[in-house]
C-alpha positions as CSV (number, residue, x, y, z in Angstrom):
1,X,0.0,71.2,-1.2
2,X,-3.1,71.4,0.3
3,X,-4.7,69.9,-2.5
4,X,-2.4,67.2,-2.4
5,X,-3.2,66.6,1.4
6,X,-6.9,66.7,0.8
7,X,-6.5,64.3,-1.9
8,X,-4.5,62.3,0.6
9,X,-6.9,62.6,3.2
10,X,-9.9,60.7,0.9
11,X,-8.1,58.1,-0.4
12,X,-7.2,57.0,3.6
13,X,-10.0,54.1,4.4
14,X,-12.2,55.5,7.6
15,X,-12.4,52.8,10.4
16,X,-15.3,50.6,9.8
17,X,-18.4,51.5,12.6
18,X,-19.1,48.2,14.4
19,X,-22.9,47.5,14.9
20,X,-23.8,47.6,18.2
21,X,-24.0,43.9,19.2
22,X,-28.2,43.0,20.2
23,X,-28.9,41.3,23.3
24,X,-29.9,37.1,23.4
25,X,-33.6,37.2,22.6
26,X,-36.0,34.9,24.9
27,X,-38.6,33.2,22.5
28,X,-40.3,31.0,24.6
29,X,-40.0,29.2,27.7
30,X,-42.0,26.8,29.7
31,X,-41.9,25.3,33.1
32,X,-44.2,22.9,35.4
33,X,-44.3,21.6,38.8
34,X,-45.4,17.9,39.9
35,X,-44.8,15.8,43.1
36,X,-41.8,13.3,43.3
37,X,-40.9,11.2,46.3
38,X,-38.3,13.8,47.9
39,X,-40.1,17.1,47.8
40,X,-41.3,18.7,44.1
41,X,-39.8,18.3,41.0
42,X,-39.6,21.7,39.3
43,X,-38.8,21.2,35.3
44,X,-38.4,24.1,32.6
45,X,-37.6,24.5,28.9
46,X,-36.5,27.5,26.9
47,X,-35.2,28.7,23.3
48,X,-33.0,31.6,23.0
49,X,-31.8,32.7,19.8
50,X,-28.8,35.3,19.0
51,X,-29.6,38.0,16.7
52,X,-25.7,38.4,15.9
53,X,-24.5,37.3,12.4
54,X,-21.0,37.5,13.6
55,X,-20.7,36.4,17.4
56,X,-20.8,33.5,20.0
57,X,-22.6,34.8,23.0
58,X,-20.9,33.4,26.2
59,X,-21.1,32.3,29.6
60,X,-24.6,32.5,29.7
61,X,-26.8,31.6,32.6
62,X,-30.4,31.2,33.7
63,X,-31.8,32.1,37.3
64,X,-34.5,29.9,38.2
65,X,-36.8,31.1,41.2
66,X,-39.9,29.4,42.7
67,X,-42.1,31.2,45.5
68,X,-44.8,29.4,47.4
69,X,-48.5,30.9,47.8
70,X,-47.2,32.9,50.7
71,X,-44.8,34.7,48.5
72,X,-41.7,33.4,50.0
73,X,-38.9,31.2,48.3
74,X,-38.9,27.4,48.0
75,X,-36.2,27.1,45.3
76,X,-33.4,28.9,43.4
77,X,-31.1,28.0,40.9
78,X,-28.6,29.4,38.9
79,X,-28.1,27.3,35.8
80,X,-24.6,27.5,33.4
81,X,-26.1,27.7,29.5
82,X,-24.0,26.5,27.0
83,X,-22.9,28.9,24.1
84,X,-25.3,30.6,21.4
85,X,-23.9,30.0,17.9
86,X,-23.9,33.4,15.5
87,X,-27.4,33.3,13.9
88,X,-28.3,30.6,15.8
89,X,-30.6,29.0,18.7
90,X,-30.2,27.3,22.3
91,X,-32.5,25.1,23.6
92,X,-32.6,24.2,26.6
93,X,-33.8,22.2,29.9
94,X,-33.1,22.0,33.7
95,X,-34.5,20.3,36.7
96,X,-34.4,21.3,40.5
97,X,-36.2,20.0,43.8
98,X,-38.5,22.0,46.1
99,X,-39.0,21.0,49.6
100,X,-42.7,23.4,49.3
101,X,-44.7,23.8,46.2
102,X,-43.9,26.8,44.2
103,X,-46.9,28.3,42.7
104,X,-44.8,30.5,40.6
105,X,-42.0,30.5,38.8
106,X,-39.7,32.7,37.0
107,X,-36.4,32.2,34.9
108,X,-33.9,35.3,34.6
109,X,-31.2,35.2,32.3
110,X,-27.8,36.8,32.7
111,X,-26.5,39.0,29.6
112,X,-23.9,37.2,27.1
113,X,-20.3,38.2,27.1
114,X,-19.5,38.2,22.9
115,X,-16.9,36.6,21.1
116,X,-16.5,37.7,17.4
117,X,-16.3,33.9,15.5
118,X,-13.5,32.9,13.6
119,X,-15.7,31.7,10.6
120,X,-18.3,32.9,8.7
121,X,-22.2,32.0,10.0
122,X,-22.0,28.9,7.6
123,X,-19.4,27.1,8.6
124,X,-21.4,25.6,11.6
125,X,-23.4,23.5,10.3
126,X,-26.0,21.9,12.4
127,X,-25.7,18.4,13.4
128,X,-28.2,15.6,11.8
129,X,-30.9,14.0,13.7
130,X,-32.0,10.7,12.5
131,X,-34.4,8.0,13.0
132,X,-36.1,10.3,15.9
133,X,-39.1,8.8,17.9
134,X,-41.5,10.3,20.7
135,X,-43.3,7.5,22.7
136,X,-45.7,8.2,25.5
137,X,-45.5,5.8,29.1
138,X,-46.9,5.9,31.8
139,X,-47.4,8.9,34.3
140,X,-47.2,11.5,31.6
141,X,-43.8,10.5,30.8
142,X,-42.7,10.5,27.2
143,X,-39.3,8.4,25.6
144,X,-37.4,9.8,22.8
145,X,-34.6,7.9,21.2
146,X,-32.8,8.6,17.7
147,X,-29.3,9.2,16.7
148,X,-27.1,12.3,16.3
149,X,-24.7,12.6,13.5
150,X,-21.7,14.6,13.2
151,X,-20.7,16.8,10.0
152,X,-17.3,17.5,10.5
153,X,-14.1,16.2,9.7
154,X,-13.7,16.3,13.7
155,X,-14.8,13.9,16.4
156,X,-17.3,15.3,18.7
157,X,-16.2,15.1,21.9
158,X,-19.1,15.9,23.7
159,X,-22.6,17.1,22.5
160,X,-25.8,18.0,24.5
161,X,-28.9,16.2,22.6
162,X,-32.7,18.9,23.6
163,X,-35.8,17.4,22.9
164,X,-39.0,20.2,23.3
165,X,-42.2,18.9,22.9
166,X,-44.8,21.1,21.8
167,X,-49.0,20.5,21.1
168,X,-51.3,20.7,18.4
169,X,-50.8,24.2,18.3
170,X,-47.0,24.4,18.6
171,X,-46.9,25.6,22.0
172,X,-43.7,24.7,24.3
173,X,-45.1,22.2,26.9
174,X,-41.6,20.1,28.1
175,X,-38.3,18.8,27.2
176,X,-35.9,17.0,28.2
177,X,-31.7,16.8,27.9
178,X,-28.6,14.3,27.3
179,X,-25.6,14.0,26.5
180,X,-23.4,12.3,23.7
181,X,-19.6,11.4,23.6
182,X,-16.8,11.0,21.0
183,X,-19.4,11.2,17.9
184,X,-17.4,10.8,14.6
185,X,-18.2,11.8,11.3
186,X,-20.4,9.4,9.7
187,X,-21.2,7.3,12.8
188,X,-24.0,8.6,14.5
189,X,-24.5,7.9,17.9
190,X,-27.6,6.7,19.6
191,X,-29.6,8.8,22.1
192,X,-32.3,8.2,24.9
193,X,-34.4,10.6,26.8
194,X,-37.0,10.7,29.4
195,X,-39.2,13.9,29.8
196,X,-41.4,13.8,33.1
197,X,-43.6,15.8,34.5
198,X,-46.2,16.4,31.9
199,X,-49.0,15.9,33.9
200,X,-52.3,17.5,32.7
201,X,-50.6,18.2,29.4
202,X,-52.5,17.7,26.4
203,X,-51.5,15.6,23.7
204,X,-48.0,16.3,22.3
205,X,-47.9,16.3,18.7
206,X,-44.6,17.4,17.7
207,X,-41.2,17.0,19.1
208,X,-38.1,19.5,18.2
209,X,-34.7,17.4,18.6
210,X,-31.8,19.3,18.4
211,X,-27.7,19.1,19.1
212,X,-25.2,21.0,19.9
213,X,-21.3,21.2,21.5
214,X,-21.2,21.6,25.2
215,X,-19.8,24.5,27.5
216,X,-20.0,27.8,28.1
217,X,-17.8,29.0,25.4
218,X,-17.9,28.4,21.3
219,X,-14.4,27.3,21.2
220,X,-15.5,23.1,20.5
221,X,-18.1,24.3,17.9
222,X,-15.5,26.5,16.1
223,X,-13.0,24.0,16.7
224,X,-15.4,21.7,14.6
225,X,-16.0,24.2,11.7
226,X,-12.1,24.7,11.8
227,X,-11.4,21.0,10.3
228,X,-14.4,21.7,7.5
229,X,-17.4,19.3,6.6
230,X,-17.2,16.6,5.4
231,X,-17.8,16.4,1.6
232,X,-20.6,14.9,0.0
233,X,-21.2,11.3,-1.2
234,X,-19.1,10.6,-4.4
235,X,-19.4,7.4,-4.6
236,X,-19.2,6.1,-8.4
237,X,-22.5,4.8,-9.7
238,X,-22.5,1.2,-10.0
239,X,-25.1,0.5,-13.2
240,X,-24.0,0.5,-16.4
241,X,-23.8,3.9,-18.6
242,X,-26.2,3.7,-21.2
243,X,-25.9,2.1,-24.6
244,X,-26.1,5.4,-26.7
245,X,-27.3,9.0,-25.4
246,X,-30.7,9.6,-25.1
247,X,-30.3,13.0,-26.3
248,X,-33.1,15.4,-26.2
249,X,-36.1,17.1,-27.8
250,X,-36.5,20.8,-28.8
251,X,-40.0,22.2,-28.0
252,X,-42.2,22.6,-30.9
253,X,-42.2,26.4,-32.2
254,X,-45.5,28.1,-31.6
255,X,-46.3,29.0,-34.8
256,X,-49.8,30.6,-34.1
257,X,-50.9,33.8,-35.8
């Protein structure tokens, strides 16, 4: 009997031991501060990425605070972030006014609440950016226009297109967002972004476009991966097959001593 219960015993399966989720990561971040008509225009960028394979992390928000040189407060924001995908990235921008300059500032970041995803990590796919272009005006103001696809069955209801510019030596220098509506699968959409305030910035030699589904939670983005990508191209080749096979050749034996 009690070999019969021991027996028992191993063949039960032990509960699985969940990995203990790792916080969002902060890999770079950026911010600059230049005079506008009303006061000053405070600008920042960021990337976050989430080391989790199998979770959204949620309801995310940035604290933005900017002192004076006297130490005390000109400006404070809390900014909503939209959802980090499993294995994935956010980037992201934000603007606020100042009625004093802020010598420094800081950006905080609020922990993620996680949401174990209902598919696996590649399932969401990333959305295609095409026919992307970075032009510099006047005032240290840059234009980027392009188009975003979309690779699901799905319309996109909403998307948030992130442009980052960077320098000669990849540095974070700017960025800028917008947003996209009701982008259907193989009709991209066009996009156009200003990004100010780039005022004693060297030149910018690179510029990082990304999309993504809007809102604090990953509900629209799973939503998406729910209905499945769409398939690839199969359309039927239009020239003629060949008159006879072309075959092939065997490679010569090495017959060397």
């Amino acid at each position: 009997m009690a070999a019969a219960t021991l027996l028992a015993g191993c063949g039960r399966d032990e509960p699985r031991r969940k990995q203990p989720l790792k916080p969002l990561v902060i890999k770079e971040q950026t911010s600059s501060v230049t005079q506008g008509t009303g006061g000053y225009v405070v600008t920042w960028a960021g990337v976050i990425s989430n080391p989790n394979r199998w979770h959204f992390g949620e309801n995310v928000a940035a604290t933005v605070v900017g002192r004076d040189a006297a130490g005390k407060e000109v400006v404070r924001m809390e900014q909503p972030l939209d959802a980090v995908p499993p294995a994935g990235s956010l980037k992201f921008t934000g603007q606020a006014m100042a009625s004093a300059k802020p010598v420094d500032v800081r950006v905080a970041y609020k922990p993620a609440q996680w949401r174990q995803a209902a598919r696996i990590p590649s399932a969401f796919v990333t959305f295609p950016i095409s026919a992307s272009r970075t032009e510099k005006l006047g005032n240290g103001s840059y234009l980027v226009t392009g188009a975003v696809g979309n690779p699901y069955q799905k319309a996109a209801t909403s998307l948030v297109v992130t442009a980052l510019l960077r320098d000669k030596d990849g540095k974070l220098v700017g960025g800028a967002s917008t947003y996209v509506d009701d982008v259907h699968a193989e009709a991209p959409r066009r996009f156009v972004l200003t990004i100010d305030s780039l005022n004693g910035v060297g030149p910018v030699a690179r510029t990082d476009i990304s999309a993504r589904t809007w809102g604090s939670s990953g509900r629209p983005y799973e939503e998406l991966a729910m209905s499945g990508a769409v398939p690839p191209s199969t359309v039927k080749p239009k020239t003629p097959p060949f008159a006879r096979d072309r075959g092939y050749q065997a490679m010569p034996v090495d017959r060397r001593p």
